[in-house]
Backbone as XML, in Angstrom:
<?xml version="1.0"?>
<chain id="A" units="angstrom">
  <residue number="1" name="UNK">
    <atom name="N" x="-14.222" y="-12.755" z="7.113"/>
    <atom name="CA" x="-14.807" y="-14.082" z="7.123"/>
    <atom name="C" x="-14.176" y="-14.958" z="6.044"/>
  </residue>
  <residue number="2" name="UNK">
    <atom name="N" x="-13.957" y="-14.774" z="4.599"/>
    <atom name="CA" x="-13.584" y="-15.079" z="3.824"/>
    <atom name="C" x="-11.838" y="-15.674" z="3.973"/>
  </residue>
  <residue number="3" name="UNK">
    <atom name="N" x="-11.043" y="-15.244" z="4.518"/>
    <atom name="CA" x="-9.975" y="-15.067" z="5.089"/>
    <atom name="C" x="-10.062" y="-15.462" z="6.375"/>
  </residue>
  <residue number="4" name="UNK">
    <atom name="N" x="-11.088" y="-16.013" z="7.325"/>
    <atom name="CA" x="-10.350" y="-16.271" z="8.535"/>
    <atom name="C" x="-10.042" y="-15.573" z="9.080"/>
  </residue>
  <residue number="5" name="UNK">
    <atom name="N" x="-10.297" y="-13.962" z="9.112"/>
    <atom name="CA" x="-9.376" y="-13.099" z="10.420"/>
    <atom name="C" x="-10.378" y="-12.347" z="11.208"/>
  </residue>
  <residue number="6" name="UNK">
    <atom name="N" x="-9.872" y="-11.943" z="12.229"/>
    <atom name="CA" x="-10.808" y="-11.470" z="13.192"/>
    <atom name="C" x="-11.666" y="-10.263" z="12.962"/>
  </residue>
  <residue number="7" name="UNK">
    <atom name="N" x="-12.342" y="-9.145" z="13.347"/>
    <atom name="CA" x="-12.895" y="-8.074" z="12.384"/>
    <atom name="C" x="-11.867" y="-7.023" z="12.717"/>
  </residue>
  <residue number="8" name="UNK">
    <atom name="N" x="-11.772" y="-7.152" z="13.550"/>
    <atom name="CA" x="-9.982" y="-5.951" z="14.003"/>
    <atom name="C" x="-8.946" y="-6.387" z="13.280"/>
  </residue>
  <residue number="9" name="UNK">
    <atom name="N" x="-8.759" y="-7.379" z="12.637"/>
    <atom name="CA" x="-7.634" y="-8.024" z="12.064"/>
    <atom name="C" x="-7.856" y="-7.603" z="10.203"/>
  </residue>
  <residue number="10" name="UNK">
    <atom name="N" x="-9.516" y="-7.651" z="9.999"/>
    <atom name="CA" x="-9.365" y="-7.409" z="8.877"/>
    <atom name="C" x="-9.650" y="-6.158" z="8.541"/>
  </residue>
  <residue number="11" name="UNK">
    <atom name="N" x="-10.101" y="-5.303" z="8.969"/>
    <atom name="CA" x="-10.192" y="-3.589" z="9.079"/>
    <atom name="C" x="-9.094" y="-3.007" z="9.015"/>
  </residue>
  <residue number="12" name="UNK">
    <atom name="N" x="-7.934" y="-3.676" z="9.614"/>
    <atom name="CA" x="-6.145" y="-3.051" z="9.083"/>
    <atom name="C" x="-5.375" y="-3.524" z="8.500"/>
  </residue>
  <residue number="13" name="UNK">
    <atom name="N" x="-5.934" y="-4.405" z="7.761"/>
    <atom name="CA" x="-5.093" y="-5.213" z="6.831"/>
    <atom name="C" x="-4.661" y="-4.024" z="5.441"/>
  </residue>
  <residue number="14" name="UNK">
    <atom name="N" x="-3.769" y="-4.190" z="5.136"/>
    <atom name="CA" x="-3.387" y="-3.716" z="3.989"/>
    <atom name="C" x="-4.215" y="-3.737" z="2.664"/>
  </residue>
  <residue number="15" name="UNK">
    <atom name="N" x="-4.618" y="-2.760" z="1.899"/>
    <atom name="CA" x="-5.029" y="-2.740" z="1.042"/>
    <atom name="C" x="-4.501" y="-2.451" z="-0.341"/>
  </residue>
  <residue number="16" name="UNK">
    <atom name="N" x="-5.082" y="-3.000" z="-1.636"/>
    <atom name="CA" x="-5.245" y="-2.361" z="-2.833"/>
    <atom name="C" x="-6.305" y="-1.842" z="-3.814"/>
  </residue>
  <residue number="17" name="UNK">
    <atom name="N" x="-6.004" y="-1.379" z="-4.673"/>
    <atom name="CA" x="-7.198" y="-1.460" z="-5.491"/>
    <atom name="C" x="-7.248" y="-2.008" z="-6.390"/>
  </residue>
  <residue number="18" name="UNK">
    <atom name="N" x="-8.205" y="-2.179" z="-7.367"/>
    <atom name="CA" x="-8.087" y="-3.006" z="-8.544"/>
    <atom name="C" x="-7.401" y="-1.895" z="-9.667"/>
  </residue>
  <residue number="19" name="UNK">
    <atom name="N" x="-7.111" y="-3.292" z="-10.697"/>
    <atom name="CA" x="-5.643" y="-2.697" z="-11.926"/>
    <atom name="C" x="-6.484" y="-1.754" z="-12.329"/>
  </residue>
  <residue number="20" name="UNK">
    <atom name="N" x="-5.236" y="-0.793" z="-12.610"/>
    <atom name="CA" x="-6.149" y="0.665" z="-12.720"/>
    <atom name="C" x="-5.971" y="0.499" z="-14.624"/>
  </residue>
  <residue number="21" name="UNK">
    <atom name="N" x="-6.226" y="1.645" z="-14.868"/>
    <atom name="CA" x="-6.115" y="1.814" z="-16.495"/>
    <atom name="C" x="-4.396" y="2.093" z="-16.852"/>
  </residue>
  <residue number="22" name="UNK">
    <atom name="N" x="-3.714" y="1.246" z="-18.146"/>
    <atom name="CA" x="-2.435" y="1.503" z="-17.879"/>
    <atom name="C" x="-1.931" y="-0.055" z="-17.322"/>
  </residue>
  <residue number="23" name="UNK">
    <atom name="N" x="-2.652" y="-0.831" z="-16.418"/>
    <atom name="CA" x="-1.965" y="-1.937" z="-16.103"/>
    <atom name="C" x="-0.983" y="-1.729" z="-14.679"/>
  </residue>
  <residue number="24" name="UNK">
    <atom name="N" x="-1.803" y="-0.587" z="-13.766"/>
    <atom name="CA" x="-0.775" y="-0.405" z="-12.774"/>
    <atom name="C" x="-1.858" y="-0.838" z="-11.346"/>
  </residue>
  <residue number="25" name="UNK">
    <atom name="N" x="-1.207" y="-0.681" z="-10.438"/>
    <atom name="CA" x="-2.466" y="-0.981" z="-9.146"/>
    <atom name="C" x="-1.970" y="0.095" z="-8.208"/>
  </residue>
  <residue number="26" name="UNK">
    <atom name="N" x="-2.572" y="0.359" z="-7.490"/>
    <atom name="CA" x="-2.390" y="1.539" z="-6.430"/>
    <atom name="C" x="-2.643" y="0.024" z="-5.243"/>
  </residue>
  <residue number="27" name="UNK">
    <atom name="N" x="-1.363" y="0.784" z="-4.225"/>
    <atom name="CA" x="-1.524" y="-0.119" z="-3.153"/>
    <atom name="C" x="-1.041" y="1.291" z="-1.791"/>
  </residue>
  <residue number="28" name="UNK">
    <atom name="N" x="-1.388" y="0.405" z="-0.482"/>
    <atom name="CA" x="-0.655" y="0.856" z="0.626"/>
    <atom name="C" x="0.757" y="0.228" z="0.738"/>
  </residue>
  <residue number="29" name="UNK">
    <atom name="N" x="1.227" y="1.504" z="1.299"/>
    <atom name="CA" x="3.093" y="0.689" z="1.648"/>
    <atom name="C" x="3.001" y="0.007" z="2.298"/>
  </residue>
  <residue number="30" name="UNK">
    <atom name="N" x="1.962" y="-0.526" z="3.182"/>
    <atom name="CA" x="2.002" y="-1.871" z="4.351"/>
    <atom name="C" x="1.942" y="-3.019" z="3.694"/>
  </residue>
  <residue number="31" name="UNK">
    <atom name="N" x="2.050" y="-3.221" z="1.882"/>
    <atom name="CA" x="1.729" y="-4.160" z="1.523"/>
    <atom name="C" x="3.024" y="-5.207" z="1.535"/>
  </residue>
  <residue number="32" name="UNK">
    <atom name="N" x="3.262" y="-6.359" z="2.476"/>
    <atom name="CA" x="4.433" y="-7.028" z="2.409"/>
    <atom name="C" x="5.526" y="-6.626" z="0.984"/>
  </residue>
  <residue number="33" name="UNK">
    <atom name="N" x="6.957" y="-6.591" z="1.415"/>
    <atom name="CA" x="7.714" y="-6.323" z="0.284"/>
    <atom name="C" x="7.798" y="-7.401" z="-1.100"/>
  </residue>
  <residue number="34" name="UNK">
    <atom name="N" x="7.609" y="-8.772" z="0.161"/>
    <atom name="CA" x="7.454" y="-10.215" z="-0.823"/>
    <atom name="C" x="6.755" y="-10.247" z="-2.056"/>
  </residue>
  <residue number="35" name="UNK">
    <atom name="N" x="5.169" y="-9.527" z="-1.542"/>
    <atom name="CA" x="4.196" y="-10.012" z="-2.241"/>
    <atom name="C" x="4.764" y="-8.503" z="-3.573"/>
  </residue>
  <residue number="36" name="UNK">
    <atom name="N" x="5.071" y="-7.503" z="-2.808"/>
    <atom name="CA" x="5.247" y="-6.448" z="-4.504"/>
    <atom name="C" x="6.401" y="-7.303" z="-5.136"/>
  </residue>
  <residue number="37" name="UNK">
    <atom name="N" x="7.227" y="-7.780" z="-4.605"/>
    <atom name="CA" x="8.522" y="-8.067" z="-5.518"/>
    <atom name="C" x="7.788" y="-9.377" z="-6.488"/>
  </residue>
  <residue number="38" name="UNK">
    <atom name="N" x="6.740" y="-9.943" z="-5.799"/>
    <atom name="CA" x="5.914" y="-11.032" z="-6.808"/>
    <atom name="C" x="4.864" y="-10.298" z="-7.817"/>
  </residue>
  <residue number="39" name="UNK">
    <atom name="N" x="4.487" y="-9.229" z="-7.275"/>
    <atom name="CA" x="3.869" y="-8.687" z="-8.420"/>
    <atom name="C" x="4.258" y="-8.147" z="-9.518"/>
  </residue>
  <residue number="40" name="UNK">
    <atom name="N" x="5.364" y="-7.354" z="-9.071"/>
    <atom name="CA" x="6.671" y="-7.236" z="-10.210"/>
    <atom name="C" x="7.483" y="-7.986" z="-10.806"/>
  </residue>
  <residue number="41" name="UNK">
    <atom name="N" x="7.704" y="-9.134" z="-10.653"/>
    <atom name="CA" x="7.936" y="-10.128" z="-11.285"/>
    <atom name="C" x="6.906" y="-10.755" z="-12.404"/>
  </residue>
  <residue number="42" name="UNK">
    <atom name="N" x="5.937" y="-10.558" z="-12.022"/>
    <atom name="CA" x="4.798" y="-10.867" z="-13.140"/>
    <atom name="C" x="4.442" y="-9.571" z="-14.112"/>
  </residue>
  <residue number="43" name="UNK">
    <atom name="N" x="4.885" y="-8.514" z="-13.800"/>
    <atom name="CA" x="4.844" y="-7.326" z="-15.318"/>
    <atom name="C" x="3.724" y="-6.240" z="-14.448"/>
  </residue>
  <residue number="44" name="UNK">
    <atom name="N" x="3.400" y="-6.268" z="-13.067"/>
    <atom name="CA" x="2.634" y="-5.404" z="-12.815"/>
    <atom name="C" x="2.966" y="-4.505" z="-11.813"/>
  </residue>
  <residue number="45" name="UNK">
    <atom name="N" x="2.772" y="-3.027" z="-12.372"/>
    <atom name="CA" x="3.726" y="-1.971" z="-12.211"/>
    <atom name="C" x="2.709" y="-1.256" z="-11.018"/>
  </residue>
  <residue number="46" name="UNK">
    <atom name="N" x="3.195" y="-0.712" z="-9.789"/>
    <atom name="CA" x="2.435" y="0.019" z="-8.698"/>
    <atom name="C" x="2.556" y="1.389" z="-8.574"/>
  </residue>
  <residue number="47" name="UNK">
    <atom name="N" x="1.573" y="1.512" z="-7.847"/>
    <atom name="CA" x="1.916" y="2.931" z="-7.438"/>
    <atom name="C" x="1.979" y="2.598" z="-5.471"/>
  </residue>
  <residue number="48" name="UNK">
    <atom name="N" x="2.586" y="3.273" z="-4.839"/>
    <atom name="CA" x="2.436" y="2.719" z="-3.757"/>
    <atom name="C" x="2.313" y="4.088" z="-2.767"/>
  </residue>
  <residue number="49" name="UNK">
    <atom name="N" x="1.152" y="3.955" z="-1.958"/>
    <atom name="CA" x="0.297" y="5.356" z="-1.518"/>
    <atom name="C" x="1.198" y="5.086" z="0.258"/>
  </residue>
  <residue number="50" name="UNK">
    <atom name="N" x="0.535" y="5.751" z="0.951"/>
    <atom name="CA" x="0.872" y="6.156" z="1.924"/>
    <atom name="C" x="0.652" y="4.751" z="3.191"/>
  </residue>
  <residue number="51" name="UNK">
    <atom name="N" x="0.577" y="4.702" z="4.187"/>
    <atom name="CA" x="-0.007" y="3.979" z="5.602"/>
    <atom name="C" x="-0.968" y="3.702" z="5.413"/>
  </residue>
  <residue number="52" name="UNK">
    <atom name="N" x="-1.737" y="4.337" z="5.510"/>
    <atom name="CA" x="-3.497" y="4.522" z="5.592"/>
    <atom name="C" x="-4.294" y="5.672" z="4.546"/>
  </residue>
  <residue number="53" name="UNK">
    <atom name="N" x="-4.612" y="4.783" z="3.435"/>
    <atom name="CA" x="-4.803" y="5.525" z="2.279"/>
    <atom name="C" x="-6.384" y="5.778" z="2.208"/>
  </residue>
  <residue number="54" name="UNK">
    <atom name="N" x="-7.058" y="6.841" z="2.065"/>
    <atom name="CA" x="-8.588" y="7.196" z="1.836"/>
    <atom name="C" x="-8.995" y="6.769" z="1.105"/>
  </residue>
  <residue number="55" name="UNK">
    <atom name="N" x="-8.380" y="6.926" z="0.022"/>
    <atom name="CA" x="-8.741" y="6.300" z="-1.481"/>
    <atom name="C" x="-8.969" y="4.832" z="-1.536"/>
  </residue>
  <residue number="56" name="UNK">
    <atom name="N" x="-8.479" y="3.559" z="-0.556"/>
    <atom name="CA" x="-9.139" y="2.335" z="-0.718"/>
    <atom name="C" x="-10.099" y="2.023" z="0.199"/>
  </residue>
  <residue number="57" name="UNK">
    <atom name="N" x="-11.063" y="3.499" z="0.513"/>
    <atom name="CA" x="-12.537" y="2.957" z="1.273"/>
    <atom name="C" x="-12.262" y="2.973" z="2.331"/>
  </residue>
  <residue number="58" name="UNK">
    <atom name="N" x="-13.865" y="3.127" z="3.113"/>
    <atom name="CA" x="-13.626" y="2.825" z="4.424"/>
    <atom name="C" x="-14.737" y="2.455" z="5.223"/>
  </residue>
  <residue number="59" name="UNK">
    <atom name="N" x="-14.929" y="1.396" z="6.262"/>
    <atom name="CA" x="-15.841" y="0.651" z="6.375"/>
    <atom name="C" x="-15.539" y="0.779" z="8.244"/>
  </residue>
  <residue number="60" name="UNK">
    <atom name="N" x="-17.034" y="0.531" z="8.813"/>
    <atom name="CA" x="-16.959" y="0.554" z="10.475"/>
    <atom name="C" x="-17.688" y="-1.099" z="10.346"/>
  </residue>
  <residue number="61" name="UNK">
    <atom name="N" x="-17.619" y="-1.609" z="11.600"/>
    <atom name="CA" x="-17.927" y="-3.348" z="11.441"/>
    <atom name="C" x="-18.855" y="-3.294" z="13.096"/>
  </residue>
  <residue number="62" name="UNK">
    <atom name="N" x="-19.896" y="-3.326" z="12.709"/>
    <atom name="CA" x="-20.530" y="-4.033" z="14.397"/>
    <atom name="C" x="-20.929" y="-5.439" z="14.419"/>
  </residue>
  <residue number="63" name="UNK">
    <atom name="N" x="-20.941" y="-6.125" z="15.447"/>
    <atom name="CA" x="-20.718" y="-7.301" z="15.379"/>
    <atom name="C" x="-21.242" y="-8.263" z="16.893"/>
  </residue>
  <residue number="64" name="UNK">
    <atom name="N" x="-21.490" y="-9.414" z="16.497"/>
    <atom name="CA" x="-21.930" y="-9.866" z="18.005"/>
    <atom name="C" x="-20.640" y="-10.950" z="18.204"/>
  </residue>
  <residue number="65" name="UNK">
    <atom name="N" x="-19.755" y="-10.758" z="19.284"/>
    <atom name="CA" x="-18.972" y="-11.564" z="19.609"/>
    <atom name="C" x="-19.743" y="-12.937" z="19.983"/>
  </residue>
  <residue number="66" name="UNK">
    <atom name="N" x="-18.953" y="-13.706" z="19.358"/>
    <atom name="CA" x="-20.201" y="-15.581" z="19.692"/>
    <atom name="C" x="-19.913" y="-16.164" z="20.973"/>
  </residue>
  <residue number="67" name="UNK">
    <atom name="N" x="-18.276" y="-15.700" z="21.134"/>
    <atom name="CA" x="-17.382" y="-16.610" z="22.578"/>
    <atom name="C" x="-17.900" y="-15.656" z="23.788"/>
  </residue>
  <residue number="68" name="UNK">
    <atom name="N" x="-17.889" y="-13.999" z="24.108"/>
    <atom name="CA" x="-18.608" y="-13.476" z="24.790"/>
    <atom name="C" x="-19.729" y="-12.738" z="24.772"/>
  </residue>
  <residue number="69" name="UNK">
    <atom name="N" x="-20.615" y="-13.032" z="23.796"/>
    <atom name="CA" x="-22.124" y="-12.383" z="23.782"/>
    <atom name="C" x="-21.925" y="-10.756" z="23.776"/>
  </residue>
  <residue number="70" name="UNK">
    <atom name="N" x="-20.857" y="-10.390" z="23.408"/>
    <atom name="CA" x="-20.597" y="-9.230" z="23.695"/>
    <atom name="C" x="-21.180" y="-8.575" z="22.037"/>
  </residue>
  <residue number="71" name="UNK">
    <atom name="N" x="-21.272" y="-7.040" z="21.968"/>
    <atom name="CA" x="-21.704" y="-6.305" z="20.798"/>
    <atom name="C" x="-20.875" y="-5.288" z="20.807"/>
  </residue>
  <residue number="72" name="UNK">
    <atom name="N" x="-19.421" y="-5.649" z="19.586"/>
    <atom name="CA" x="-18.430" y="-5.142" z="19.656"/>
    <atom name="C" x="-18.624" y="-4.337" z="18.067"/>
  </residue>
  <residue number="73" name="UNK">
    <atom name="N" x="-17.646" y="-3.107" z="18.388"/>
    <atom name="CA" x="-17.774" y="-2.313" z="17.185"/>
    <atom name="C" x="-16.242" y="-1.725" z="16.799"/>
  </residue>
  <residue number="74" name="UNK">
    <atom name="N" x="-15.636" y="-1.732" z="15.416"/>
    <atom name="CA" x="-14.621" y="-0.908" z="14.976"/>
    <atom name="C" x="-14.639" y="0.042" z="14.069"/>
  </residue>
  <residue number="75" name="UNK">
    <atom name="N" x="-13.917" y="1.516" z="14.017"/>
    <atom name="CA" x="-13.835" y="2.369" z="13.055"/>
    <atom name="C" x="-12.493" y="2.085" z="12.434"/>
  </residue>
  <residue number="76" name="UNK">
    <atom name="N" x="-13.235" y="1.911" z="10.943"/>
    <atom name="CA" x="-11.627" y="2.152" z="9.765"/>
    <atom name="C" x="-10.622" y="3.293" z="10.237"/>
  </residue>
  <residue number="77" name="UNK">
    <atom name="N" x="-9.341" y="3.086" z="10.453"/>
    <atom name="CA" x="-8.570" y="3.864" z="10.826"/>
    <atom name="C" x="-8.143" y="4.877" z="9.251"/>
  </residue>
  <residue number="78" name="UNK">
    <atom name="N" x="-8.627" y="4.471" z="7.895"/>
    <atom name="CA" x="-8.378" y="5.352" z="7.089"/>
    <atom name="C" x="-9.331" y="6.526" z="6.828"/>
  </residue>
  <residue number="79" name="UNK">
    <atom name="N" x="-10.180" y="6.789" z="8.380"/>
    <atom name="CA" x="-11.041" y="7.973" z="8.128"/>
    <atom name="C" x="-11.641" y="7.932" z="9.096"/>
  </residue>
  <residue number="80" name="UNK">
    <atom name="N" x="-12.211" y="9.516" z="9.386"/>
    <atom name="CA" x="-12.558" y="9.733" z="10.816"/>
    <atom name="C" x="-13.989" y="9.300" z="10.780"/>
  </residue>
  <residue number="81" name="UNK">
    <atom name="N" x="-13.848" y="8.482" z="11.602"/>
    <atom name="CA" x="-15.130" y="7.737" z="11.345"/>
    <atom name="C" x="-15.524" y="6.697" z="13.151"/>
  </residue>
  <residue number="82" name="UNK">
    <atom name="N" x="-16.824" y="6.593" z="13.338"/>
    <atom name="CA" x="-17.385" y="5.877" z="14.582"/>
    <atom name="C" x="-18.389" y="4.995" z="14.320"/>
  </residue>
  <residue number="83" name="UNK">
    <atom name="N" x="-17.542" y="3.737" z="14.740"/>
    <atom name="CA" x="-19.187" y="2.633" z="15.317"/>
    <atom name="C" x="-19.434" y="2.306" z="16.240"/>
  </residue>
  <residue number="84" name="UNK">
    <atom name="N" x="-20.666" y="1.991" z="16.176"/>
    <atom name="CA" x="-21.335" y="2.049" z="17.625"/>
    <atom name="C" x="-22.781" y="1.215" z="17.397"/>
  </residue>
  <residue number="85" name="UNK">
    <atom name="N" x="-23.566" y="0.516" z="18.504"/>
    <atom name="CA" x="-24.420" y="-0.687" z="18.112"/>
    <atom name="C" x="-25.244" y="-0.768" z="19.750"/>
  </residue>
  <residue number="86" name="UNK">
    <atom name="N" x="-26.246" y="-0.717" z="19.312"/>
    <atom name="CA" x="-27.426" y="-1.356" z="20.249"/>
    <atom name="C" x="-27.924" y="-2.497" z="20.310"/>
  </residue>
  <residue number="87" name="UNK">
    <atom name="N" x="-28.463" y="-3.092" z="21.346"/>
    <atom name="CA" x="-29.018" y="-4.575" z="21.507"/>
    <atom name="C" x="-30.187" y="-4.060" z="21.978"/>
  </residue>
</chain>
């Protein structure tokens, strides 16, 4: 919501975490190359984890579509995980 993206759009978005101790951040490798080469340019050093990392959480989203009244649900692909929703 905050961002504008759809709930499928923001459930695979790339993640990080916050600066760890040390001054470093743990990220996913999906994180654009642009944005690390800007973070490294500013003095902040990564660690950079896998595709789909466990370690930055994981969240399922149910939801009422507004355009088709529909009651749509997604599982975080960084863990085996199911949603699912009643009306």
């Amino acid at each position: 919501m905050v961002f504008g993206m759809e709930p499928y759009e923001a459930i695979r978005a790339p993640r990080m975490l916050a600066l760890q101790e040390g001054g470093s951040l743990l990220i996913e490798d999906r994180i654009p190359e642009n944005v690390q080469m800007d973070l490294l340019s500013l003095g902040i050093r990564m660690k950079v984890s896998g595709v789909w990392d466990y370690h930055m959480g994981s969240f399922q989203i149910c939801y009422l579509d507004q355009k088709t009244n529909e009651l749509c649900t997604i599982a975080d692909p960084r863990r085996c995980g199911v949603a699912d929703g009643m009306r």
